[in-house]
PDB file of N, CA, C and O in Angstrom:
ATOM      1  N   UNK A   1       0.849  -1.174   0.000  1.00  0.00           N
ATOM      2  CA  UNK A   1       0.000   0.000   0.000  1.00  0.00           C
ATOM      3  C   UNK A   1       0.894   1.235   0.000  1.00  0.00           C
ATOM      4  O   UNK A   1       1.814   1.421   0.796  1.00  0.00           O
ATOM      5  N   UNK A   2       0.419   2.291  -1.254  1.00  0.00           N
ATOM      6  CA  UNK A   2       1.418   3.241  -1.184  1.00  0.00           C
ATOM      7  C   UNK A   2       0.664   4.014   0.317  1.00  0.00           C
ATOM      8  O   UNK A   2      -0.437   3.758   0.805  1.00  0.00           O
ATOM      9  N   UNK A   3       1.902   5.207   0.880  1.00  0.00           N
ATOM     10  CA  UNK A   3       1.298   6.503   1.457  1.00  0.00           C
ATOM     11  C   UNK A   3       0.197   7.129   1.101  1.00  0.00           C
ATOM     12  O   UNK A   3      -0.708   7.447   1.871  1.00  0.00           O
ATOM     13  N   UNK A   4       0.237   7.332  -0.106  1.00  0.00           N
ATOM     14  CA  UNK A   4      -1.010   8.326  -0.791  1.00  0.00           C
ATOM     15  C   UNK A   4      -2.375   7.266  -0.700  1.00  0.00           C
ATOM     16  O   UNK A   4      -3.358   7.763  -0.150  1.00  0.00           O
ATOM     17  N   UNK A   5      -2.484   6.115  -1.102  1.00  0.00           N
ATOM     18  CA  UNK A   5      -3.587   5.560  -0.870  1.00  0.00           C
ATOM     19  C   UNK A   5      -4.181   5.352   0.320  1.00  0.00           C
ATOM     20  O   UNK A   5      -5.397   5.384   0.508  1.00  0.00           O
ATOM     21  N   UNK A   6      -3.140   5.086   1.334  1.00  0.00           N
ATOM     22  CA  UNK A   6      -3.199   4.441   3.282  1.00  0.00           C
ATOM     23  C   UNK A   6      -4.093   6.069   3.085  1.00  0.00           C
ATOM     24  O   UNK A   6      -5.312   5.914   3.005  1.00  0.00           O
ATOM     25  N   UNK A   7      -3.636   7.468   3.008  1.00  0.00           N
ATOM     26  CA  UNK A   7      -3.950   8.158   3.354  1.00  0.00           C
ATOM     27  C   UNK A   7      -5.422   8.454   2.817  1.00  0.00           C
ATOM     28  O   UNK A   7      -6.394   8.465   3.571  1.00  0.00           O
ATOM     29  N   UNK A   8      -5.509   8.720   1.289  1.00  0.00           N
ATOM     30  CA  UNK A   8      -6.862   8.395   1.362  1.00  0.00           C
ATOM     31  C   UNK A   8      -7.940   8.007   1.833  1.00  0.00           C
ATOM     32  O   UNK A   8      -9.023   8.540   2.076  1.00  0.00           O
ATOM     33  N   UNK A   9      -7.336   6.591   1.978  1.00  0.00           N
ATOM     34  CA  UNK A   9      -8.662   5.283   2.743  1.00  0.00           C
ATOM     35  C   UNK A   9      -8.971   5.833   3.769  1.00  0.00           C
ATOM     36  O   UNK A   9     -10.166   5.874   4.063  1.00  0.00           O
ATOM     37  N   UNK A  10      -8.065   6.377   4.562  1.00  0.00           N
ATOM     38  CA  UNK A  10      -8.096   6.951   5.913  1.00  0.00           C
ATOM     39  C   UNK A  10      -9.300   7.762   6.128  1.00  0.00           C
ATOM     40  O   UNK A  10     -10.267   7.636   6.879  1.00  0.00           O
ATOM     41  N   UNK A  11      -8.922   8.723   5.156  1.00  0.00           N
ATOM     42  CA  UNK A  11     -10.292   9.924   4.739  1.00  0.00           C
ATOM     43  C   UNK A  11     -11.490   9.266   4.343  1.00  0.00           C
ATOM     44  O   UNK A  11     -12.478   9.579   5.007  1.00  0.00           O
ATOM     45  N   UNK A  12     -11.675   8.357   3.348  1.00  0.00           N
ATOM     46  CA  UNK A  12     -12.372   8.048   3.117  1.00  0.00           C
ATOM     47  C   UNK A  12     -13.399   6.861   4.370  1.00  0.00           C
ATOM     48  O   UNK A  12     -14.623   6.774   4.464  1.00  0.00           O
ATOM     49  N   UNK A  13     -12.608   6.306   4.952  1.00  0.00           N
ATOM     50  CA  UNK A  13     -13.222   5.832   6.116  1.00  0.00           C
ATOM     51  C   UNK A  13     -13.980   6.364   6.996  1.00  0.00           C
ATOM     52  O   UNK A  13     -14.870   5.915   7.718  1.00  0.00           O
ATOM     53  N   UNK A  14     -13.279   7.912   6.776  1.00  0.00           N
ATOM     54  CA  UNK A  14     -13.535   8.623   8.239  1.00  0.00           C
ATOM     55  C   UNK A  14     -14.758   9.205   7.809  1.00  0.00           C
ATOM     56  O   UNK A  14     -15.728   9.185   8.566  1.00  0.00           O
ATOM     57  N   UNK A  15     -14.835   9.794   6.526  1.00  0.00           N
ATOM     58  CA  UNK A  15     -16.212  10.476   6.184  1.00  0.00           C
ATOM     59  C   UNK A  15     -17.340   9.228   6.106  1.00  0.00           C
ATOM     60  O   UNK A  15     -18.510   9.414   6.441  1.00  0.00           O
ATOM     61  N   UNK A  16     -16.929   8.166   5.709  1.00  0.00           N
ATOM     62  CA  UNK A  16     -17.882   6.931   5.782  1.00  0.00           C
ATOM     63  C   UNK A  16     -18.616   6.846   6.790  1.00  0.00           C
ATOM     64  O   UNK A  16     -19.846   6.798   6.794  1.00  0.00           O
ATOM     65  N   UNK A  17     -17.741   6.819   7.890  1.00  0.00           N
ATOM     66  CA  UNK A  17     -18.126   6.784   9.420  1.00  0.00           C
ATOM     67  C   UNK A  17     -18.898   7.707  10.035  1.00  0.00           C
ATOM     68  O   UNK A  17     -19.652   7.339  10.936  1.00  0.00           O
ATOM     69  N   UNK A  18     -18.814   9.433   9.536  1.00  0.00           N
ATOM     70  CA  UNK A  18     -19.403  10.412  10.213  1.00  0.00           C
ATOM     71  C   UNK A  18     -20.581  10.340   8.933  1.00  0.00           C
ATOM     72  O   UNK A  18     -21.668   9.853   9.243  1.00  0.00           O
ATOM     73  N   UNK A  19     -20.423  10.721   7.780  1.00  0.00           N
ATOM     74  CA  UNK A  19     -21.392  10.780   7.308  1.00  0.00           C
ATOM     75  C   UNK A  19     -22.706   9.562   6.895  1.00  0.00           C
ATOM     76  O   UNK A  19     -23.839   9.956   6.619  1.00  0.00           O
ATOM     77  N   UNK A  20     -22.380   8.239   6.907  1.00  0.00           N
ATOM     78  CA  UNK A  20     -23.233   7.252   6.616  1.00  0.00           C
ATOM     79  C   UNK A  20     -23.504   6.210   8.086  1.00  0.00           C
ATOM     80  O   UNK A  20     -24.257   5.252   8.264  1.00  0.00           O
ATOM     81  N   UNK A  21     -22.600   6.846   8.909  1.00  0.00           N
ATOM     82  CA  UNK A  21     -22.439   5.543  10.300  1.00  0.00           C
ATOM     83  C   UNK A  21     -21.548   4.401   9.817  1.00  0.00           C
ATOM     84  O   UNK A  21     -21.029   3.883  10.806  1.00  0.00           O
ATOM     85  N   UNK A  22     -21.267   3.963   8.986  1.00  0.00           N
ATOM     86  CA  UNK A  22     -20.338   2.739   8.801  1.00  0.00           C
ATOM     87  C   UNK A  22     -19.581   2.498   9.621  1.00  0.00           C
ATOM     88  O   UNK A  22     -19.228   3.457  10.308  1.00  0.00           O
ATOM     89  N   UNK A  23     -19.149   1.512   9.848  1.00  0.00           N
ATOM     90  CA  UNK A  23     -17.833   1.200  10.718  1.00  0.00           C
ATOM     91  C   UNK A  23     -17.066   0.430   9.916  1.00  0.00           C
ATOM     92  O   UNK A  23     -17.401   0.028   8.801  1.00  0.00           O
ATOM     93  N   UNK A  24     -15.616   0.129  10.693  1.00  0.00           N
ATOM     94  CA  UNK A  24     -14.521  -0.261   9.313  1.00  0.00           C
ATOM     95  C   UNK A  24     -15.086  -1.118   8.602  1.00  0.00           C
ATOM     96  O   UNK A  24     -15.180  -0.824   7.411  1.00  0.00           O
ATOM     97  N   UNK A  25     -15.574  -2.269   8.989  1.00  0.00           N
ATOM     98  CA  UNK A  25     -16.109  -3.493   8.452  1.00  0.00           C
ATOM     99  C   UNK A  25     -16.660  -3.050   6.873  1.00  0.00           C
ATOM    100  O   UNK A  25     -16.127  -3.101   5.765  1.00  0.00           O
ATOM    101  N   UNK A  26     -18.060  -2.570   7.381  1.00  0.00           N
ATOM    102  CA  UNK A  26     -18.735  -2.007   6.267  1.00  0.00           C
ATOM    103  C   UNK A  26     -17.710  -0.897   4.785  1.00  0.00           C
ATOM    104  O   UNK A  26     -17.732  -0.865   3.555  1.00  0.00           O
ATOM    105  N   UNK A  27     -17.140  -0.355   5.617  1.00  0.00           N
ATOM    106  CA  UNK A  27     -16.295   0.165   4.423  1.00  0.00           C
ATOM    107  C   UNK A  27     -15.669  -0.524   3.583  1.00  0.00           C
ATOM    108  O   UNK A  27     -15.922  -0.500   2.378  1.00  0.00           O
ATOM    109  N   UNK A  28     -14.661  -1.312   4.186  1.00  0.00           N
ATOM    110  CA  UNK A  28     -14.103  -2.088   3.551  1.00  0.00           C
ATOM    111  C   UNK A  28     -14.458  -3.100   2.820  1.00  0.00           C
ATOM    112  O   UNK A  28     -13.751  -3.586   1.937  1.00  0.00           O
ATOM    113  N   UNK A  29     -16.070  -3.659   3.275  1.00  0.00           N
ATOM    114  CA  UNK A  29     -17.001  -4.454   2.349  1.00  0.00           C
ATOM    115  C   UNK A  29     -17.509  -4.119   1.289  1.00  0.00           C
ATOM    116  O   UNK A  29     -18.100  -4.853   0.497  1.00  0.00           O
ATOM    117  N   UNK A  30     -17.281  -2.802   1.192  1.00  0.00           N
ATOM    118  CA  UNK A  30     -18.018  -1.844   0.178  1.00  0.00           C
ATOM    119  C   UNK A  30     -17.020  -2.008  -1.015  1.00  0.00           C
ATOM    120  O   UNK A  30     -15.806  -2.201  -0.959  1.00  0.00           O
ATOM    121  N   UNK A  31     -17.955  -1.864  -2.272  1.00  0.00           N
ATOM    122  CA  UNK A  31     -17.026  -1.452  -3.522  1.00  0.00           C
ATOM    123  C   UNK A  31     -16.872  -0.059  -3.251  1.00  0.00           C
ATOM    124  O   UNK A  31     -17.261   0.570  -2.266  1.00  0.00           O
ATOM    125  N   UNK A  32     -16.202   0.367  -4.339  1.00  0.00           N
ATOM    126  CA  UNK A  32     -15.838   2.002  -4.680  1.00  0.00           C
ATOM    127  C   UNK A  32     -17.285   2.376  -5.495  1.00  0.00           C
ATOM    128  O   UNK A  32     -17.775   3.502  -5.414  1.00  0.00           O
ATOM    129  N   UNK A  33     -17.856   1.367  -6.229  1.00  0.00           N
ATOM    130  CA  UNK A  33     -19.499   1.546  -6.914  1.00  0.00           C
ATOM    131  C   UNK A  33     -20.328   2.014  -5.978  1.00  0.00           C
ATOM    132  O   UNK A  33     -21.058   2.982  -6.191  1.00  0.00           O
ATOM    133  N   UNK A  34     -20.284   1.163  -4.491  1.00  0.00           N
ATOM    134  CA  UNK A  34     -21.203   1.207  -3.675  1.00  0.00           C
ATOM    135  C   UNK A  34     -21.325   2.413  -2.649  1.00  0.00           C
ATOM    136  O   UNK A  34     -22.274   2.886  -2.024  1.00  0.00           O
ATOM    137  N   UNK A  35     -19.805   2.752  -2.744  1.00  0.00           N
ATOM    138  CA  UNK A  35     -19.510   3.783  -1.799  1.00  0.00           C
ATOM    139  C   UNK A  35     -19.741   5.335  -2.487  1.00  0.00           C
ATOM    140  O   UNK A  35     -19.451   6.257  -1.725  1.00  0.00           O
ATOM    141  N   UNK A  36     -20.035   5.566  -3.304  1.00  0.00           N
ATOM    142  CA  UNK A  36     -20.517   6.717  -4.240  1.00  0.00           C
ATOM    143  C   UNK A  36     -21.462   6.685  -4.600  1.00  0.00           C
ATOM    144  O   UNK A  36     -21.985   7.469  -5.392  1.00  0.00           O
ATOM    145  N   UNK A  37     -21.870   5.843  -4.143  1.00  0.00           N
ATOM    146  CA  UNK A  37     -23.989   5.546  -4.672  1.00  0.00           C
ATOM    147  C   UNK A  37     -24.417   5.695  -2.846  1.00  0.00           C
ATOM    148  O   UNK A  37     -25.587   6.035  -2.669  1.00  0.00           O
ATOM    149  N   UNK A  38     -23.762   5.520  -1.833  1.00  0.00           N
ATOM    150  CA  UNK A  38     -24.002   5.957  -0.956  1.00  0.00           C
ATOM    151  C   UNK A  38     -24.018   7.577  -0.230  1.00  0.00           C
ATOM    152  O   UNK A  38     -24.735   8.211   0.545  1.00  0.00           O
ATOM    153  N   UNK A  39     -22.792   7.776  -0.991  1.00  0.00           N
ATOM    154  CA  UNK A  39     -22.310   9.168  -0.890  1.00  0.00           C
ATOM    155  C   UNK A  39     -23.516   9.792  -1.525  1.00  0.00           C
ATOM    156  O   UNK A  39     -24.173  10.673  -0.970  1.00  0.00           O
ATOM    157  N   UNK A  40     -23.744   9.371  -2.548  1.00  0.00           N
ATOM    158  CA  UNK A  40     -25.350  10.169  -3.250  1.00  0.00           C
ATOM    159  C   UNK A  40     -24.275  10.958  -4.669  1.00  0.00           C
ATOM    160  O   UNK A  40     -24.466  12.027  -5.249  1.00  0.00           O
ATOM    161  N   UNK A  41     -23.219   9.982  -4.861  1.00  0.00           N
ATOM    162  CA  UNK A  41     -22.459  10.719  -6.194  1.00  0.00           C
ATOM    163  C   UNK A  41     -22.916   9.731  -7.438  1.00  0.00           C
ATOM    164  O   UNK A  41     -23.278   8.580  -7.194  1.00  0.00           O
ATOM    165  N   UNK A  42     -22.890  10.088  -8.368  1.00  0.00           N
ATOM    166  CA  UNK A  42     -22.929   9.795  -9.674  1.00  0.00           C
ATOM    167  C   UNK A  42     -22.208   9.827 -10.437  1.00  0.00           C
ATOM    168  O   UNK A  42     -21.282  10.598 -10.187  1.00  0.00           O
ATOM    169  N   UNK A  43     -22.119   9.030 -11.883  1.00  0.00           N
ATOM    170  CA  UNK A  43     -21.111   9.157 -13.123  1.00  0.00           C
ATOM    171  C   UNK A  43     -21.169  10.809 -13.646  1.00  0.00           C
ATOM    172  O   UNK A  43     -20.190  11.522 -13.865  1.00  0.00           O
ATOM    173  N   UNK A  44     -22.852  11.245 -13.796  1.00  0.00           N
ATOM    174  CA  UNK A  44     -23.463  12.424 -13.760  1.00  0.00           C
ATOM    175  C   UNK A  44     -22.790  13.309 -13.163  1.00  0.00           C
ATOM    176  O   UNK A  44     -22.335  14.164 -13.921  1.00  0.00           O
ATOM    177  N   UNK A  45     -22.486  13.464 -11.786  1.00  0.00           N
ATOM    178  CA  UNK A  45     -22.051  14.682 -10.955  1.00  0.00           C
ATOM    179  C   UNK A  45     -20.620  14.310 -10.880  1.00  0.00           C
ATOM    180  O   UNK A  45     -19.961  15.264 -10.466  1.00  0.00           O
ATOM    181  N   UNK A  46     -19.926  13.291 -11.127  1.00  0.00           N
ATOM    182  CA  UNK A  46     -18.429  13.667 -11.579  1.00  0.00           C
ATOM    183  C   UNK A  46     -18.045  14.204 -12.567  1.00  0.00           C
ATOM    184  O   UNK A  46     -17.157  15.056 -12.595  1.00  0.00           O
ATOM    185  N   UNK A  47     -18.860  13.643 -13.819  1.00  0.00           N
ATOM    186  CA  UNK A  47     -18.317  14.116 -14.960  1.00  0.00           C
ATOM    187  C   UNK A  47     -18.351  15.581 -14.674  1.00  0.00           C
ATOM    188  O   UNK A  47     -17.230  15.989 -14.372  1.00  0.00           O
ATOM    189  N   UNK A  48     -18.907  16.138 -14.672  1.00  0.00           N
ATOM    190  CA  UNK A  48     -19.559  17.723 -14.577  1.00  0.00           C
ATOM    191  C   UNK A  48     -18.503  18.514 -14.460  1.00  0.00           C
ATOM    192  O   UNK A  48     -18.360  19.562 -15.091  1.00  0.00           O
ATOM    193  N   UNK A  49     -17.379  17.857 -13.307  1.00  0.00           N
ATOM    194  CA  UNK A  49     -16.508  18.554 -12.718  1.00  0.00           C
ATOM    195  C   UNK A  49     -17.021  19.513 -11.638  1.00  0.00           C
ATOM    196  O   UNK A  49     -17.941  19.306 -10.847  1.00  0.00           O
ATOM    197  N   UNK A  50     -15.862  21.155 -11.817  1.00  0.00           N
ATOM    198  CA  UNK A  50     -16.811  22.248 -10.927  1.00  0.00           C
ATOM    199  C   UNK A  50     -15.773  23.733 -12.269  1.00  0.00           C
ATOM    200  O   UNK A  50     -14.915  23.592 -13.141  1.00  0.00           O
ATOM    201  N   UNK A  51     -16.524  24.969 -11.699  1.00  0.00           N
ATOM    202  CA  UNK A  51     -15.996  25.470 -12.336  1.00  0.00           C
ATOM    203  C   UNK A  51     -15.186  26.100 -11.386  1.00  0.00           C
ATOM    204  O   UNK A  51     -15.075  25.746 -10.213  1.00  0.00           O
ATOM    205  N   UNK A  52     -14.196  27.760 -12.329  1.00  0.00           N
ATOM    206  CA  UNK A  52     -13.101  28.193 -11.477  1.00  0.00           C
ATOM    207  C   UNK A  52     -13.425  28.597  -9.751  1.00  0.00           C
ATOM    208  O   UNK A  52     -12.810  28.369  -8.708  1.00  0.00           O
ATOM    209  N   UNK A  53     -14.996  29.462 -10.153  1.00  0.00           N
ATOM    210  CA  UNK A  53     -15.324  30.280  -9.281  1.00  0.00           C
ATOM    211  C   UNK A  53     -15.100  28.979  -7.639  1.00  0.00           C
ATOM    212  O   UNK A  53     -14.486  29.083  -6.577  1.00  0.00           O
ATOM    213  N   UNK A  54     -15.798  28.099  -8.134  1.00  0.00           N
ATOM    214  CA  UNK A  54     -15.879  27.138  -6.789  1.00  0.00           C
ATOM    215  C   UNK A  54     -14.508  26.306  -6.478  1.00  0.00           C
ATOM    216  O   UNK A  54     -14.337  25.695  -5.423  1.00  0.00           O
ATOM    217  N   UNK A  55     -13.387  26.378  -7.728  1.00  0.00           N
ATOM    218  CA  UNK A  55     -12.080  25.688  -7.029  1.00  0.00           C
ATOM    219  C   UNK A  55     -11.626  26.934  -6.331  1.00  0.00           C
ATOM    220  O   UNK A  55     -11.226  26.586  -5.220  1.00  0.00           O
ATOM    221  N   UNK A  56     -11.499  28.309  -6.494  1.00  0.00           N
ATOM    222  CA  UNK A  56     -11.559  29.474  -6.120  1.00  0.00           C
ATOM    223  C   UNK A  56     -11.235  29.378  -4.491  1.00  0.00           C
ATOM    224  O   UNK A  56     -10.328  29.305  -3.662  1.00  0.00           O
ATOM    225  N   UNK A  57     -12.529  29.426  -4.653  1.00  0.00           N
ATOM    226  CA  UNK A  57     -13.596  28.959  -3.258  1.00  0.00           C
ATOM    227  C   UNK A  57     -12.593  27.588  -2.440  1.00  0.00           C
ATOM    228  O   UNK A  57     -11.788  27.770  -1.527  1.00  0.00           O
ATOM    229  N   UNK A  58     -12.852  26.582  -2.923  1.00  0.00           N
ATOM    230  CA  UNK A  58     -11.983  25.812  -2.083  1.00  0.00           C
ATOM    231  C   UNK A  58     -10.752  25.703  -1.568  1.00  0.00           C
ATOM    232  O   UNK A  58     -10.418  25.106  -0.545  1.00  0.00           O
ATOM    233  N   UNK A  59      -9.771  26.602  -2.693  1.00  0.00           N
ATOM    234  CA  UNK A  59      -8.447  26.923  -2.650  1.00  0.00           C
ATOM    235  C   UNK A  59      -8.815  27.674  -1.338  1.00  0.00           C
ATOM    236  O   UNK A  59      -8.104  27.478  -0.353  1.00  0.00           O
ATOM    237  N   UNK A  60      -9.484  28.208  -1.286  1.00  0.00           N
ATOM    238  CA  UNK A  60      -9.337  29.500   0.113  1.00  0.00           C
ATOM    239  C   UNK A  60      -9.535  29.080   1.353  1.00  0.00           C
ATOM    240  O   UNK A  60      -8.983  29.591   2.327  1.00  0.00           O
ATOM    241  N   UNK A  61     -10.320  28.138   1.403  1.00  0.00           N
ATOM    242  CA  UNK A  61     -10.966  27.368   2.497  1.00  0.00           C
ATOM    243  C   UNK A  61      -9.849  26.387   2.686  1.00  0.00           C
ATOM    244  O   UNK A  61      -9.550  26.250   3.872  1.00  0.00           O
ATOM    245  N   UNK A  62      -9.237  25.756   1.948  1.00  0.00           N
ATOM    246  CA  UNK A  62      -8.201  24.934   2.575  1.00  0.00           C
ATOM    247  C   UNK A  62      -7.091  24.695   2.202  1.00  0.00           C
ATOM    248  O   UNK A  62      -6.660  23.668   1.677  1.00  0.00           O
ATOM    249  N   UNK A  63      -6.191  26.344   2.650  1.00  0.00           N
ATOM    250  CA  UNK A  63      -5.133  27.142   2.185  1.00  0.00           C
ATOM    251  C   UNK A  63      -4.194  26.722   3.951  1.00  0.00           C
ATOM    252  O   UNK A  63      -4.153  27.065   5.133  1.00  0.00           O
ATOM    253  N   UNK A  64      -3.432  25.493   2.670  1.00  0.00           N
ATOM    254  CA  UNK A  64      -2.473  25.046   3.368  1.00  0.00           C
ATOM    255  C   UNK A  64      -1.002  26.164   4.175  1.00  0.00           C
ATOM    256  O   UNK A  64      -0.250  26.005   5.136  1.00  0.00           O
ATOM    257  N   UNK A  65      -1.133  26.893   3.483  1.00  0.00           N
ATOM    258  CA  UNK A  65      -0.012  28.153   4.074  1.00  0.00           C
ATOM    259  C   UNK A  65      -0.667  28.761   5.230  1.00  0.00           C
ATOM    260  O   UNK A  65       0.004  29.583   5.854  1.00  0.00           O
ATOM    261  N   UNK A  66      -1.931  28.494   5.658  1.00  0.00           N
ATOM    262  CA  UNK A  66      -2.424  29.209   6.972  1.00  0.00           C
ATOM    263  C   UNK A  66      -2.169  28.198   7.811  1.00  0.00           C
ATOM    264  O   UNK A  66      -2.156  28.423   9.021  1.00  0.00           O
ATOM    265  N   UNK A  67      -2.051  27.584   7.571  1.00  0.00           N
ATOM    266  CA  UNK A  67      -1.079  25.885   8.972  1.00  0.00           C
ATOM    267  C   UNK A  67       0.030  25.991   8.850  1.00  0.00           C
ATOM    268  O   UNK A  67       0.618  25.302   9.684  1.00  0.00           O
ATOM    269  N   UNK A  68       0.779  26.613   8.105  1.00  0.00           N
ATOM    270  CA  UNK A  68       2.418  26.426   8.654  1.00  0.00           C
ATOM    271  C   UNK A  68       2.840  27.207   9.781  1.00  0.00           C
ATOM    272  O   UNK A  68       3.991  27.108  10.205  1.00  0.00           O
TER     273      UNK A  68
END
């Protein structure tokens, strides 16, 4: 398992957990199909992307130079 993935899963566990109740079990039972049909995401709302205004927006909100 690379770093970048351990770290992911991590995240992805954790929002599993707060946002759906899962516990590890269930996550890890889950496909990646199942876990985005839970999330309430779609092929639909990925493709889409986002535009500048809202990466904008996120850049600002989680502007790693305000933690150093």
């Amino acid at each position: 398992m690379t770093d970048r993935f351990g770290l992911v899963a991590v995240e992805l566990a954790e929002h599993s957990a707060r946002l759906l109740g899962w516990r590890p079990g269930e996550f890890w039972d889950a496909t990646p199909a199942e876990l985005a049909t839970a999330l309430g995401l779609n092929r639909k709302t990925l493709a889409t992307g986002i535009d500048r205004a809202a990466l904008n927006q996120l850049m600002e909100h989680d502007n790693d130079a305000d933690r150093r």
